[in-house]
Backbone as a printed PyTorch tensor [residue, N CA C, xyz], in Angstrom:
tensor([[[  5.2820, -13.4400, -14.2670],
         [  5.3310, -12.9670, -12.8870],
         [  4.3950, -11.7610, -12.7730]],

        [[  3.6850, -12.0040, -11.6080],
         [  2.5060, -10.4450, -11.4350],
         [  3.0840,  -9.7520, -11.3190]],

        [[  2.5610,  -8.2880, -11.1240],
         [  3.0890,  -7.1610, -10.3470],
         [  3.1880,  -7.1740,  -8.8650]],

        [[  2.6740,  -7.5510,  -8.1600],
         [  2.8540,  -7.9610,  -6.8920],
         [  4.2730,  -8.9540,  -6.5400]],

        [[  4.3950,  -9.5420,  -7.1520],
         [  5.7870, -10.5770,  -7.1800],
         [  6.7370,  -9.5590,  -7.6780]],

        [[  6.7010,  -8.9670,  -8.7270],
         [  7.7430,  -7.7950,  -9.5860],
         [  8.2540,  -7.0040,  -8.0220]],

        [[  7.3250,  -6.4540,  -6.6840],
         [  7.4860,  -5.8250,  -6.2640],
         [  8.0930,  -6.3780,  -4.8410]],

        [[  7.7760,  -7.7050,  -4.9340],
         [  8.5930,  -8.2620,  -4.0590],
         [ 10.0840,  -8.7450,  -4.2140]],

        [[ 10.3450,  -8.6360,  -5.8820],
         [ 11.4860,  -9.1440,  -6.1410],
         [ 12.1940,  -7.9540,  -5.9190]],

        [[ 11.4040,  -6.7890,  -6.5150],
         [ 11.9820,  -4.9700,  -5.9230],
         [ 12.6930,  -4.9040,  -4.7780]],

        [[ 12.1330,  -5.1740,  -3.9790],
         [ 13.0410,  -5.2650,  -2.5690],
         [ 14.0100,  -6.0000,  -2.4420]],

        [[ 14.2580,  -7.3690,  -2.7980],
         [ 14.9130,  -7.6390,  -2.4410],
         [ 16.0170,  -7.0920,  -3.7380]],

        [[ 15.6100,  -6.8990,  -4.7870],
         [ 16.7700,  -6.4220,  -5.4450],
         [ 17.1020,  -4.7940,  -4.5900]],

        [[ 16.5620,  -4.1960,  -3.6530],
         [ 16.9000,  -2.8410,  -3.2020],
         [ 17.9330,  -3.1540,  -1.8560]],

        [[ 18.3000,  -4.3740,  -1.6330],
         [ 18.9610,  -4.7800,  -0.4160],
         [ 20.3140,  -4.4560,  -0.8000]],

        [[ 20.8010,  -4.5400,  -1.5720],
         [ 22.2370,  -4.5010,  -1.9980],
         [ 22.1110,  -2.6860,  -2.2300]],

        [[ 21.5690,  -2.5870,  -2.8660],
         [ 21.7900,  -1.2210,  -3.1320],
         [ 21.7200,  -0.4590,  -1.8410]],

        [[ 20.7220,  -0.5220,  -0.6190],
         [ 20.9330,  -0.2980,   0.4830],
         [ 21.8200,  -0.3700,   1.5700]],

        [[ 22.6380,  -1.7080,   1.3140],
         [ 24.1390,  -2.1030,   1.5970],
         [ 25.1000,  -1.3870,   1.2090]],

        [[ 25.1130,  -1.0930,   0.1860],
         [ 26.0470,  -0.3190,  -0.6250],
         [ 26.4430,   1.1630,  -0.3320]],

        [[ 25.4730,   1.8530,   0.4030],
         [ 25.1290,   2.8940,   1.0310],
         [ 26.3690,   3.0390,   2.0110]],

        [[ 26.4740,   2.1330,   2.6450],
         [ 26.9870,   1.8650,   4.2280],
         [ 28.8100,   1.9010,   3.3060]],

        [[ 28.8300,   1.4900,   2.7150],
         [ 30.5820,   1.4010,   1.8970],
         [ 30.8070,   2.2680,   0.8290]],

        [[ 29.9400,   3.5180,   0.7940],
         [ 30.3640,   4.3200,   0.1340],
         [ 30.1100,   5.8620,   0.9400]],

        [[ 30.2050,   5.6960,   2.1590],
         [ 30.0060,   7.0090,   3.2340],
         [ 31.4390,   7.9120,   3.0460]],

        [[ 32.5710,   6.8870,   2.4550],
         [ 33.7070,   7.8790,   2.5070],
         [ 33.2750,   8.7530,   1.6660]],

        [[ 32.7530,   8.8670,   0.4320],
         [ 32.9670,   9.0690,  -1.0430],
         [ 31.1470,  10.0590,  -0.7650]],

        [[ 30.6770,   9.2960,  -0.1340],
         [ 29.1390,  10.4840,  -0.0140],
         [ 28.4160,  10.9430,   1.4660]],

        [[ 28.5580,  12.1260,   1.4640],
         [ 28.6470,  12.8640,   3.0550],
         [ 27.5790,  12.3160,   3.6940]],

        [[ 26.3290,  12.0410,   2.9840],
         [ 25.1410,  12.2820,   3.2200],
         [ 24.1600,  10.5440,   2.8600]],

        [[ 25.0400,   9.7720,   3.1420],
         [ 24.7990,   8.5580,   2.5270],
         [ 23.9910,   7.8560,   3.5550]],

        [[ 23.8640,   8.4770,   4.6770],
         [ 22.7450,   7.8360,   5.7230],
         [ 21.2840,   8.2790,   5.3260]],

        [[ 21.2710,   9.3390,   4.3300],
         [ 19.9350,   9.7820,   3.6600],
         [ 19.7800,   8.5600,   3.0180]],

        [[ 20.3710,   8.8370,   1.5690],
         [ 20.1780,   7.9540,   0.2820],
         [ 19.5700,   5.9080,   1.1180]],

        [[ 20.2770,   5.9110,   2.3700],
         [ 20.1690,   4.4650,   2.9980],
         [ 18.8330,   4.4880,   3.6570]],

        [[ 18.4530,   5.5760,   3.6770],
         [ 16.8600,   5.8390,   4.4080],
         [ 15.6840,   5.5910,   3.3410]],

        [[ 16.2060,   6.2520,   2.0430],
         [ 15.4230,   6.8150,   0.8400],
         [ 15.2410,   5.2620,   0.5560]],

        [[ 16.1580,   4.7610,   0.3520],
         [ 16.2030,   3.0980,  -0.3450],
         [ 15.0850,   2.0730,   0.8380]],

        [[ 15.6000,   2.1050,   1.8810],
         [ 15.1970,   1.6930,   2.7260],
         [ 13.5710,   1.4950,   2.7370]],

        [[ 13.1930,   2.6730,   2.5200],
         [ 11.5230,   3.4130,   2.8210],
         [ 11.4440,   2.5340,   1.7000]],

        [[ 11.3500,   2.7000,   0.5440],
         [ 11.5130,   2.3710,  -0.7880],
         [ 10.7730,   0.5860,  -0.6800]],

        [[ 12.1580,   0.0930,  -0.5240],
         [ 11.9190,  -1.6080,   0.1200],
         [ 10.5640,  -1.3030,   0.6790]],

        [[ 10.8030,  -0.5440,   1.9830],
         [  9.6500,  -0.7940,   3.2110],
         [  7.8120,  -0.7070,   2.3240]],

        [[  8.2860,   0.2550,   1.5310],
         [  7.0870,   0.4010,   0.5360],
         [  5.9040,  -0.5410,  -0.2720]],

        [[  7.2670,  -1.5930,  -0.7810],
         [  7.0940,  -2.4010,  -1.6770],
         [  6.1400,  -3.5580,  -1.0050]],

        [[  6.5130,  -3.7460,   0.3970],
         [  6.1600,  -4.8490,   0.9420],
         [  4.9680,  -4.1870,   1.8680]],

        [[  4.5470,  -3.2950,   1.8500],
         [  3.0000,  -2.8620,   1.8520],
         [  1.8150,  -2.6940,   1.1130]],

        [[  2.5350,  -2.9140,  -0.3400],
         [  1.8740,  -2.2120,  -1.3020],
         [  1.5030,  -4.3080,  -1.9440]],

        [[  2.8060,  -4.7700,  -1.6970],
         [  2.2820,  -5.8300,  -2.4920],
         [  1.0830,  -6.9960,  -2.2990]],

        [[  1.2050,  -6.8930,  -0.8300],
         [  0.1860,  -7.7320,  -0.1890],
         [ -1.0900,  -7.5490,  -0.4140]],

        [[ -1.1500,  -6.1300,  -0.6040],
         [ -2.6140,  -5.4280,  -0.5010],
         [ -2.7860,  -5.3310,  -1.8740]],

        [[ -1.6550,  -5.0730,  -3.1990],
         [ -2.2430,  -5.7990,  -4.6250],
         [ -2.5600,  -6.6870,  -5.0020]],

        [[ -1.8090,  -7.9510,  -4.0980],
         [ -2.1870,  -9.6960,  -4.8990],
         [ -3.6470,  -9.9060,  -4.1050]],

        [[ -4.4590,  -9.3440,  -3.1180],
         [ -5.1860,  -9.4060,  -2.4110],
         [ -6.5000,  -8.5730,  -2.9070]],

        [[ -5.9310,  -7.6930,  -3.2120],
         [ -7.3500,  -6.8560,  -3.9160],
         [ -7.6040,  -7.2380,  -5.3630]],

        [[ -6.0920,  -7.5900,  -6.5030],
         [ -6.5600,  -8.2220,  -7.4290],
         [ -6.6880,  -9.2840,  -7.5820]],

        [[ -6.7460, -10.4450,  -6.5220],
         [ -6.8900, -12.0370,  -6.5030],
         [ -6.1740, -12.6240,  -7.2210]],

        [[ -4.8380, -12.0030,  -6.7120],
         [ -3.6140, -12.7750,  -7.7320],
         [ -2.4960, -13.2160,  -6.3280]],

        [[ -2.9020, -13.6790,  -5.1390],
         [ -2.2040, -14.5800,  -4.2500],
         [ -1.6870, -15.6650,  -5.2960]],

        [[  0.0030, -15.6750,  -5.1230],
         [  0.7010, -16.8460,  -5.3890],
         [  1.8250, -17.4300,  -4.5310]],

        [[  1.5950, -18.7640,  -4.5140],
         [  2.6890, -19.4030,  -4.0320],
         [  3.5320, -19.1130,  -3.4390]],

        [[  4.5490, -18.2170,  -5.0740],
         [  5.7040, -17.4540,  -4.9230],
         [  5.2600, -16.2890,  -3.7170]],

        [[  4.6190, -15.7820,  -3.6750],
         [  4.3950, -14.6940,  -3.0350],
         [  4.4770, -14.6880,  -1.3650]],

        [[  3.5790, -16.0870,  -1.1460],
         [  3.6820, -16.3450,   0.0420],
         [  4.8500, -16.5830,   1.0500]],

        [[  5.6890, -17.4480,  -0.0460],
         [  7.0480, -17.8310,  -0.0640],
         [  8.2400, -16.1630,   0.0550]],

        [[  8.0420, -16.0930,  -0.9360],
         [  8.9890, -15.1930,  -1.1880],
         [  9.0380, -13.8140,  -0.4930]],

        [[  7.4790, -13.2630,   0.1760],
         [  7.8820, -12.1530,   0.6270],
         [  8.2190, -12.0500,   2.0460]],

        [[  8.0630, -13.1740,   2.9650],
         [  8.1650, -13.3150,   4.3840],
         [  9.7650, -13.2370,   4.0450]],

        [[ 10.4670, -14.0100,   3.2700],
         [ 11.6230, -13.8200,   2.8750],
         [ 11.9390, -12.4280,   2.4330]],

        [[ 11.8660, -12.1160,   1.5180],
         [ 12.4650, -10.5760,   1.4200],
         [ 11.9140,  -9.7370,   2.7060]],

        [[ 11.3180,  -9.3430,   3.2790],
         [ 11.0900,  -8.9570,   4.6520],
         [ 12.2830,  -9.4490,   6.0580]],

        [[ 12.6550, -10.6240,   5.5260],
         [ 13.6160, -10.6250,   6.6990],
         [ 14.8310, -10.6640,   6.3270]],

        [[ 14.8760, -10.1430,   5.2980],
         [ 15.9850,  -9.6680,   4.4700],
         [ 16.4260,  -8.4950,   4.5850]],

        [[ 15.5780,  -7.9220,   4.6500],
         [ 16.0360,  -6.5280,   4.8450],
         [ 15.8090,  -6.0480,   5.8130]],

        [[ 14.9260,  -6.8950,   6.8760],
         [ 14.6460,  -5.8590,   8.3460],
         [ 16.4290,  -6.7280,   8.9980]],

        [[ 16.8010,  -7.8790,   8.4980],
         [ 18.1440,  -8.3260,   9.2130],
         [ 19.3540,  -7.6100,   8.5020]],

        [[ 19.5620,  -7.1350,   7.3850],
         [ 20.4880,  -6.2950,   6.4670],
         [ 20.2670,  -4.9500,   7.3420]],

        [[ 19.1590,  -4.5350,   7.7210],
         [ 19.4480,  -3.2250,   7.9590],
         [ 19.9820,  -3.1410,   9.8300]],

        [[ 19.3100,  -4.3000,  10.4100],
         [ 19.9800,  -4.1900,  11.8560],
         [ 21.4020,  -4.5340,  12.1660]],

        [[ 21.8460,  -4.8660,  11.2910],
         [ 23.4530,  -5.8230,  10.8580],
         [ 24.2770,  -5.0210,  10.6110]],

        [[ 23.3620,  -3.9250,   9.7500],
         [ 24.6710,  -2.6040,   9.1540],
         [ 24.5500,  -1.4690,  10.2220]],

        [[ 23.6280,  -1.4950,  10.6760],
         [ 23.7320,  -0.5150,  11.8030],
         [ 24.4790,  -1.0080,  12.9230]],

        [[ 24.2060,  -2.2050,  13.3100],
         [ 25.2800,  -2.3370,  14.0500],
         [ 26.3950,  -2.7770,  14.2370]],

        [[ 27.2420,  -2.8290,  12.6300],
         [ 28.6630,  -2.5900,  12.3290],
         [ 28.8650,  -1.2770,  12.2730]],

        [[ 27.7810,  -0.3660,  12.1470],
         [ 28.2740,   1.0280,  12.2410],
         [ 28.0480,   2.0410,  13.7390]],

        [[ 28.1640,   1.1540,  14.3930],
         [ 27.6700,   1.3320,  16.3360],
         [ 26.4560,   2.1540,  16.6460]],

        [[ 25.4000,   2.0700,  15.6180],
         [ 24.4580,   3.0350,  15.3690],
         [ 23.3810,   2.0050,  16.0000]],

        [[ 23.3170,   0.9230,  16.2520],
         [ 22.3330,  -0.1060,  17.4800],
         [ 22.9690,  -1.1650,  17.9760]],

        [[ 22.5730,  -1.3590,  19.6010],
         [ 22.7290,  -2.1950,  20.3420],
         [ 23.2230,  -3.5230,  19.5550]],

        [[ 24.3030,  -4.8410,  19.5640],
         [ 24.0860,  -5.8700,  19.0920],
         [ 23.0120,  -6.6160,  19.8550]],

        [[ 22.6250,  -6.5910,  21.0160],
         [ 21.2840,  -7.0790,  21.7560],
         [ 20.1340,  -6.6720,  20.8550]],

        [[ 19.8470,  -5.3740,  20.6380],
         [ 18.5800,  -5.1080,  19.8470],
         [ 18.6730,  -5.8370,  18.4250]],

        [[ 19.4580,  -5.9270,  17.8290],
         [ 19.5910,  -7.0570,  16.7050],
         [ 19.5830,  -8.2000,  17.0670]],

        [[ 19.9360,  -8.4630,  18.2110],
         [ 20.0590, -10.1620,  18.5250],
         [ 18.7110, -10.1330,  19.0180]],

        [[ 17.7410,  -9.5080,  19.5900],
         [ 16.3760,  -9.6760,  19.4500],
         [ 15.6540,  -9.7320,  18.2790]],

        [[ 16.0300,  -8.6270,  17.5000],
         [ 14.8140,  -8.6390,  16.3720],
         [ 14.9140,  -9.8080,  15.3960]],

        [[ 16.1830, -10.2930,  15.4660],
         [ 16.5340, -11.2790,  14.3070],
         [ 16.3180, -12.5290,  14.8530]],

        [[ 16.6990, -12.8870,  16.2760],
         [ 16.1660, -14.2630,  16.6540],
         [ 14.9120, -14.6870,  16.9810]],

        [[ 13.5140, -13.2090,  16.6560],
         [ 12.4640, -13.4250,  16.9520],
         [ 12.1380, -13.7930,  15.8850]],

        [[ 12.5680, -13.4120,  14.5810],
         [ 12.2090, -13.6240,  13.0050],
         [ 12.7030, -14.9940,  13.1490]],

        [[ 13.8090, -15.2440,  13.2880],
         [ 13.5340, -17.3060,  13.4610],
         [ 12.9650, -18.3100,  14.0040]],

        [[ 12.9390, -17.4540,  15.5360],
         [ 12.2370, -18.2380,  15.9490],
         [ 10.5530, -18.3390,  15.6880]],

        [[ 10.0210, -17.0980,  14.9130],
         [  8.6470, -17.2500,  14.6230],
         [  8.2210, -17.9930,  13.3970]],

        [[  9.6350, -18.0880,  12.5290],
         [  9.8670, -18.6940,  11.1050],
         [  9.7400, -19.8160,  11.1530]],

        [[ 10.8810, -20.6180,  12.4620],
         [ 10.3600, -22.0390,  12.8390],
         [  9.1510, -22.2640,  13.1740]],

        [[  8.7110, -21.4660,  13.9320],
         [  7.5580, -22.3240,  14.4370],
         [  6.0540, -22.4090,  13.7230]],

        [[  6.3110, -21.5840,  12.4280],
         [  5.8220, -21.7860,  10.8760],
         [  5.7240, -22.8470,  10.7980]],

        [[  6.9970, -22.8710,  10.4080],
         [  7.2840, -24.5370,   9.7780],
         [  6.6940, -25.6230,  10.6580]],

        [[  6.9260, -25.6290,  11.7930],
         [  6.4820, -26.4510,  12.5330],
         [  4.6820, -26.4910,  12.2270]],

        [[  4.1690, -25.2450,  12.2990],
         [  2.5800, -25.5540,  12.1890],
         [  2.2630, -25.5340,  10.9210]],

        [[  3.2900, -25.3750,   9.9270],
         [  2.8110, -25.8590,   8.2100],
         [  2.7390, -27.1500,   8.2480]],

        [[  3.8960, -27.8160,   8.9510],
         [  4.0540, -29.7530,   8.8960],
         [  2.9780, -29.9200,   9.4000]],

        [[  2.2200, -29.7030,  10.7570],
         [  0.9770, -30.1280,  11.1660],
         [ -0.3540, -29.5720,  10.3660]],

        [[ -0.0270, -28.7630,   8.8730],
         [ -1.1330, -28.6290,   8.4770],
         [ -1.6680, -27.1600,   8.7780]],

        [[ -1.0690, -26.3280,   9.3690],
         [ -1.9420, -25.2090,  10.1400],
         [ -1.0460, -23.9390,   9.2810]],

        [[ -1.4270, -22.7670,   9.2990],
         [ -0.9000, -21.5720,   8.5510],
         [ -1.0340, -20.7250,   9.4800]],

        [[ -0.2180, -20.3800,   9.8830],
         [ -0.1090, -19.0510,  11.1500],
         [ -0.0690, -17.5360,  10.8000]],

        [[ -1.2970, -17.2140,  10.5600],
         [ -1.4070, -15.7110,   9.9070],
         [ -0.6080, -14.6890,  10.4570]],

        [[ -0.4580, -13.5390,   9.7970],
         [  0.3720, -12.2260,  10.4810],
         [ -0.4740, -12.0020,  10.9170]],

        [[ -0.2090, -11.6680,  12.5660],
         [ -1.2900, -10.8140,  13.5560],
         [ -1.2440,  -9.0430,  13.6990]],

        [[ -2.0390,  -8.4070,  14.0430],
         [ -2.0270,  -6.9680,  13.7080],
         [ -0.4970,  -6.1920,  14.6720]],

        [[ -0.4130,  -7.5940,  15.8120],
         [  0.7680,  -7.1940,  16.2770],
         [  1.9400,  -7.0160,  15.5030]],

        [[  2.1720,  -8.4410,  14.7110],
         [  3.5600,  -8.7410,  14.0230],
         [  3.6700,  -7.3520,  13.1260]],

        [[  2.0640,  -6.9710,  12.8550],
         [  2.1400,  -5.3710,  11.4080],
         [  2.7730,  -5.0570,  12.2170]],

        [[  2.4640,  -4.0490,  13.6870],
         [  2.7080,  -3.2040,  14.0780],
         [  4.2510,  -3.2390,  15.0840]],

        [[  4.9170,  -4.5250,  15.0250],
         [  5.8670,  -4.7420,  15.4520],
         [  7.0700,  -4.3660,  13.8380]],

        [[  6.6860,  -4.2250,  12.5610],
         [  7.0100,  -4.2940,  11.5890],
         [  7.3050,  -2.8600,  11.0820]],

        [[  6.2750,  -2.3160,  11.6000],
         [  6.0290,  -0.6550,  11.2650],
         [  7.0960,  -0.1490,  11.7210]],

        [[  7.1500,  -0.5830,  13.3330],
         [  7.7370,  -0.1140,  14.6730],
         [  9.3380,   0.1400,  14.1210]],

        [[  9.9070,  -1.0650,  13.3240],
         [ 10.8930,  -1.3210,  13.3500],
         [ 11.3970,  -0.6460,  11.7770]],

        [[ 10.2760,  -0.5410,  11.0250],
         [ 10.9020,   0.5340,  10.2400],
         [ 10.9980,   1.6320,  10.2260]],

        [[ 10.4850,   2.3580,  11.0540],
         [ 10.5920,   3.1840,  11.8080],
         [ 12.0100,   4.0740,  12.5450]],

        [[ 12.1180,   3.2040,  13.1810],
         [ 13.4130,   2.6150,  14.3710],
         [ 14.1750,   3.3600,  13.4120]],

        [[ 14.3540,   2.4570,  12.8200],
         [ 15.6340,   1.9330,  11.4400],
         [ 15.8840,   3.0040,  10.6340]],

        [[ 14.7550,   3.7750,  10.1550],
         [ 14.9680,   4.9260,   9.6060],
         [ 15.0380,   6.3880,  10.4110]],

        [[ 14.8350,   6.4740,  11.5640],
         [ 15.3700,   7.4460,  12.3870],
         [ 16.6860,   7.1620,  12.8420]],

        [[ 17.0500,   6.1960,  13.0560],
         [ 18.5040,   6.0880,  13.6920],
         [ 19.4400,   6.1770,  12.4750]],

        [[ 19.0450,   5.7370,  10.9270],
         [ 19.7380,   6.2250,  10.1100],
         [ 19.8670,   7.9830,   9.8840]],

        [[ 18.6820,   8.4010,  10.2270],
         [ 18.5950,   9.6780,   9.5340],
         [ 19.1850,  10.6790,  11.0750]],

        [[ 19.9070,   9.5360,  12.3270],
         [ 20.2430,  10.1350,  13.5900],
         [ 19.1740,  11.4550,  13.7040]],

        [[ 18.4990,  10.6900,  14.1750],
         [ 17.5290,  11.1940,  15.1930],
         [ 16.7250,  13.5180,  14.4180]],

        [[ 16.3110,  12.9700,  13.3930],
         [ 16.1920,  14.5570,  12.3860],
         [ 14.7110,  15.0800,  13.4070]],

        [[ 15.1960,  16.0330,  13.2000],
         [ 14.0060,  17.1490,  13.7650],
         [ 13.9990,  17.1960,  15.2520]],

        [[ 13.6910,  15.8250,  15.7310],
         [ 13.3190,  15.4570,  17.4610],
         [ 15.0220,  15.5800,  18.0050]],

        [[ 15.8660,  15.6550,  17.2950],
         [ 17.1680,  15.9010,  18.2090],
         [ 17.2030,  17.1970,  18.3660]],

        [[ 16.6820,  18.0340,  17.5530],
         [ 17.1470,  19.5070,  17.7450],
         [ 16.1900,  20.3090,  19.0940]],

        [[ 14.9220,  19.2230,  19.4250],
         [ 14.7600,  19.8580,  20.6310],
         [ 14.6870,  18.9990,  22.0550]],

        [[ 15.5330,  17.9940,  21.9800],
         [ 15.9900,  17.6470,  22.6040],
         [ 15.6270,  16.0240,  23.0280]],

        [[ 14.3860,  15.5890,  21.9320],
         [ 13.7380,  14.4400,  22.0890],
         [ 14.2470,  13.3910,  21.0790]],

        [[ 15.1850,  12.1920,  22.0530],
         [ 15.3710,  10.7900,  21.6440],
         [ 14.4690,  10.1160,  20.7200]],

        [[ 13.9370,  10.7140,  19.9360],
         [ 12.9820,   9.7700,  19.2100],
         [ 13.7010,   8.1970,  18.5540]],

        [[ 14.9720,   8.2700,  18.1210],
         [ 15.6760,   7.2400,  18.1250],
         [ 15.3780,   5.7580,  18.8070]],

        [[ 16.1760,   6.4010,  20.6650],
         [ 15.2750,   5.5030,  21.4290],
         [ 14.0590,   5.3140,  21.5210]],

        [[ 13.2060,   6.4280,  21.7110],
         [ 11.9850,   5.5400,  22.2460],
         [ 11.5360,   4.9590,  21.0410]],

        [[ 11.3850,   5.1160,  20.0060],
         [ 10.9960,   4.2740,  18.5930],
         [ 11.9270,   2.8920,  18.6830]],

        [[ 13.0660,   2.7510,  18.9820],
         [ 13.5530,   1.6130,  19.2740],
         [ 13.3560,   0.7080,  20.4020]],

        [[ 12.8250,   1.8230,  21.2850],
         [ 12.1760,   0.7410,  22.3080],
         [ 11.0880,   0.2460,  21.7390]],

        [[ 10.0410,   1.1870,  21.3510],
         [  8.9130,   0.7900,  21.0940],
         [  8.8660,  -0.7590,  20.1130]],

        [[  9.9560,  -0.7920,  19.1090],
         [ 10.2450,  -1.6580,  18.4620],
         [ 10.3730,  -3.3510,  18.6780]],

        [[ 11.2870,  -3.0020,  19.8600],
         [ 11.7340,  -4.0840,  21.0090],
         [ 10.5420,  -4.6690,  21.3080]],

        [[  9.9550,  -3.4820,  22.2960],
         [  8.5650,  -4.4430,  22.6560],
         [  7.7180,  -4.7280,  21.8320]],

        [[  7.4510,  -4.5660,  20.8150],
         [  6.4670,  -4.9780,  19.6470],
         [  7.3800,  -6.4050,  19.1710]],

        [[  8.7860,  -6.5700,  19.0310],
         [  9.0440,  -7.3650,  18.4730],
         [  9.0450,  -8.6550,  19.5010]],

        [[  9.3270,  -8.7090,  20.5660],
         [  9.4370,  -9.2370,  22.0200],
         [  7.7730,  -9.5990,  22.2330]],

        [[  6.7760,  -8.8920,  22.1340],
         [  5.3600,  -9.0920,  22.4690],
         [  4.4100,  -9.8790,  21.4070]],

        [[  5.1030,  -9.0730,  20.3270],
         [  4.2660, -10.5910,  19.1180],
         [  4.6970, -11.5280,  18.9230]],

        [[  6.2340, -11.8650,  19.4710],
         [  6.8620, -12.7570,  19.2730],
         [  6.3780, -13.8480,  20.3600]],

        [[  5.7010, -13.7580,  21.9260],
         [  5.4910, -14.2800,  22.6320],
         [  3.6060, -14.2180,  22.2580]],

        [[  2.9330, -13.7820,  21.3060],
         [  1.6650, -13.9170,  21.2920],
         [  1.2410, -15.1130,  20.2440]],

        [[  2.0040, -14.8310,  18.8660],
         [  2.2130, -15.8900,  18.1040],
         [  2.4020, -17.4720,  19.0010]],

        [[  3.3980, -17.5770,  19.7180],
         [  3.5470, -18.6140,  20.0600],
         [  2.2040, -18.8210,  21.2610]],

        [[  2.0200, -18.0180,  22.0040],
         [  0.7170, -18.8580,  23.0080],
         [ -0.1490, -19.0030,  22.2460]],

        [[ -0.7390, -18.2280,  21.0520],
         [ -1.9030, -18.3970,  20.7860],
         [ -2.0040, -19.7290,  19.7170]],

        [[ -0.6160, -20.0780,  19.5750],
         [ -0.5150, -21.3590,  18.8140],
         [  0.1010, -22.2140,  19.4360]],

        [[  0.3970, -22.4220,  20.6330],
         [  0.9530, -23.5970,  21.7700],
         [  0.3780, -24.7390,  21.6510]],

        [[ -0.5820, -25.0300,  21.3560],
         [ -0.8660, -26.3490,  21.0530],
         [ -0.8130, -26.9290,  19.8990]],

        [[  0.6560, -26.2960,  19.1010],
         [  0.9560, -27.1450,  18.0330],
         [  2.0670, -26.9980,  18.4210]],

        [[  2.6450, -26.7850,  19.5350],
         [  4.0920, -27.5190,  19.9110],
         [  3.8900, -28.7540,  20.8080]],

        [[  4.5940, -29.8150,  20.0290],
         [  5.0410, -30.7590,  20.6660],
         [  6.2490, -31.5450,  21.1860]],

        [[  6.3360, -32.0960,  21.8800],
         [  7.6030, -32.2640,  22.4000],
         [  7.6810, -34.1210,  22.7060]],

        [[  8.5850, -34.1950,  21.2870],
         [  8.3260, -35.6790,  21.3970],
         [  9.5620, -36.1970,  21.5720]]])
């Protein structure tokens, strides 16, 4: 296994440990840090790896496979625990997560016809957006609350619409590989 794969398996082995965070808040005051620290961590891995199997010409299979997967692994683990812990909307999760399927299907759909639907600079920046989000609302809103600025929200809006806008660009700009038979 490359290092690039090592670092995709990283994450997803950092999902549990990031989970784990959330069920041990009785026992550690400060456990919305440590869930940030981990978090970033993951978020890390899956920046770093794309741009290693790519610069050292070690694209695999596994890789292709496996990291769209660990990515929605943990961007759905982390909107799931936040909002068992009333810390986001269940709507804003029921967006971000049914856009990840529904863009997942319609993969599949243009892999069967042969076609590979690249990440667009949107989906990055709908990706960024949302780790982002995710780690301010864990870390409730640090620095920008003390003078009086929601950064929370508007990073979660911003999120929304990035996730809502690439989610509707992906599909027009590939509409003619839906069919309806």
């Amino acid at each position: 296994m490359n290092f690039a794969n090592k670092l995709t398996m990283l994450r997803i082995l950092l999902i549990p440990l990031f989970l784990a965070c959330f069920y041990i808040k009785s026992l550690v005051q400060q456990w919305n840090y440590i869930a940030a620290f981990i978090f970033i961590a993951a978020y890390l891995t899956d920046i770093f790896d794309g741009n290693y199997a790519r610069s050292h010409n070690i694209v695999t299979t596994f890789g292709k496979f496996m990291d769209p997967i660990a990515d929605k692994m943990l961007t759905g683990s982390a909107v799931i625990m936040l909002v068992s812990e009333g810390m986001l909307s269940p709507l804003a999760a029921i967006i971000f997560i049914g856009r990840e399927f529904l863009i997942s299907g319609f993969r599949l759909i243009a892999a069967n016809n042969g076609t590979v639907i690249a990440a667009s600079w949107l989906g990055k920046v709908k990706t960024v957006t949302q780790c982002i989000a995710v780690v301010i609302i864990l870390l409730k809103n640090p620095l920008f609350g003390l003078i009086g600025i929601r950064m929370d929200i508007i990073m979660l809006a911003a999120a929304l619409v990035f996730t809502i806008w690439s989610g509707f660009d992906y599909i027009y700009k590939n509409r003619k590989l839906i069919r309806f038979e």
